[in-house]
C-alpha positions in Angstrom: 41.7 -14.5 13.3 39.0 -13.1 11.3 35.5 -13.0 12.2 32.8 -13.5 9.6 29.1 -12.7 9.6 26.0 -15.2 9.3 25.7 -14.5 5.6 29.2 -14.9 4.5 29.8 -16.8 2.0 25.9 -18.0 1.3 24.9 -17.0 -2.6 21.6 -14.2 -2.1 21.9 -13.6 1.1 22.4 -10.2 1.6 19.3 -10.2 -1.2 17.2 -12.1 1.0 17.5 -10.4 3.9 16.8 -7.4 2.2 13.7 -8.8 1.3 12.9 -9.9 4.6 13.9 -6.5 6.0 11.1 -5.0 3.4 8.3 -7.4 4.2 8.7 -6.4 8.4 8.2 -2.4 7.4 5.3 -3.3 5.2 1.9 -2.3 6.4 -0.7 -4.9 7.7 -3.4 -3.8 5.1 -0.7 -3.9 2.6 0.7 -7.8 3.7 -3.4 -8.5 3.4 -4.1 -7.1 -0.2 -0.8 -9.3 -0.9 -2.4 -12.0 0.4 -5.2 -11.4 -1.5 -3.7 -11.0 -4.5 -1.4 -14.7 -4.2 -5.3 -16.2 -3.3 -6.7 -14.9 -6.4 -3.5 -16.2 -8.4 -4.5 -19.3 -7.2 -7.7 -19.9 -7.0 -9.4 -17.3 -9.6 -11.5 -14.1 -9.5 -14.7 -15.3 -8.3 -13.6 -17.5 -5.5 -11.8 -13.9 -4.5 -14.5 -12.1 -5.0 -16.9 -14.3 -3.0 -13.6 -15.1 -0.1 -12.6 -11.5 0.5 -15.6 -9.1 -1.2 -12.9 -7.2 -3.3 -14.4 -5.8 -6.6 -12.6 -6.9 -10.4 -11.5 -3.7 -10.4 -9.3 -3.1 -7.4 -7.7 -6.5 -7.5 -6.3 -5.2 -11.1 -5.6 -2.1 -9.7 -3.9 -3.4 -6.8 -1.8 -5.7 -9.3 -0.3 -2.9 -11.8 0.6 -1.0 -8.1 2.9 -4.4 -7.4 3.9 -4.7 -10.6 5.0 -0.7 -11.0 7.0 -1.4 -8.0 8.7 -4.1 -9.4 6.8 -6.5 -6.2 7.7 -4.3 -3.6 5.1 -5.1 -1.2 4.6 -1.7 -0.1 3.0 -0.5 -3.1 0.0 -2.2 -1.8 -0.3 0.5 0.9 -2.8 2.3 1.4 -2.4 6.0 0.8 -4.4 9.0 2.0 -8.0 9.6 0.3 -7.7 13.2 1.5 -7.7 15.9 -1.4 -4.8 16.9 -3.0 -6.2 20.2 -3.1 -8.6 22.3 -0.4 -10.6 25.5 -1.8 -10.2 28.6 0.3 -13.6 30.1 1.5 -14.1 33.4 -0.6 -16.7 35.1 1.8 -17.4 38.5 1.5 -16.0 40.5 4.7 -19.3 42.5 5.6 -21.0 39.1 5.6 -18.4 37.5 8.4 -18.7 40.8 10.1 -22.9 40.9 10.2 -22.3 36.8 11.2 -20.2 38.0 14.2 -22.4 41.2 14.8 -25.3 39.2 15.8 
């Protein structure tokens, strides 16, 4: 006898689930801005603007980032707003040394 799994047989499936699999890793602040983005589908910038307090701007930012990822919800995460780049203090060594001196 062979044994068969839940999606055997069923067209998409395998596609759905994958789908569904995506959406439970997704952020919370990235399931928001998605929910944001269907409202403003829906009913229009300014009721968006005045529901939520998200500028013009980031709502078509936040759309080209879902469209990029070809609607991967995850691409509506939000990523680190440290700098990709930290200077190194130059400081003379004398100075340092007179700081610790006193």
């Amino acid at each position: 006898m062979q044994v068969h799994h839940a999606g055997y047989r069923i067209r998409g499936f395998y596609r759905i689930a994958a789908l569904g699999h995506l959406w439970a890793m997704t952020p919370k602040d990235a399931q928001r801005r998605l929910h944001i983005l269907r409202f403003w589908d829906t009913h229009g910038l300014e009721a968006t603007q005045d529901a939520f307090d998200v500028s013009r701007r980031t709502l078509y930012r936040w759309k080209q980032a879902l469209r990029e990822q070809g609607g991967n919800p995850a691409a509506l995460a939000a990523r680190s707003c440290a700098p990709k780049r930290r200077r190194t203090p130059k400081t003379d060594p004398r100075l340092v040394a007179e700081i610790r001196r006193l």
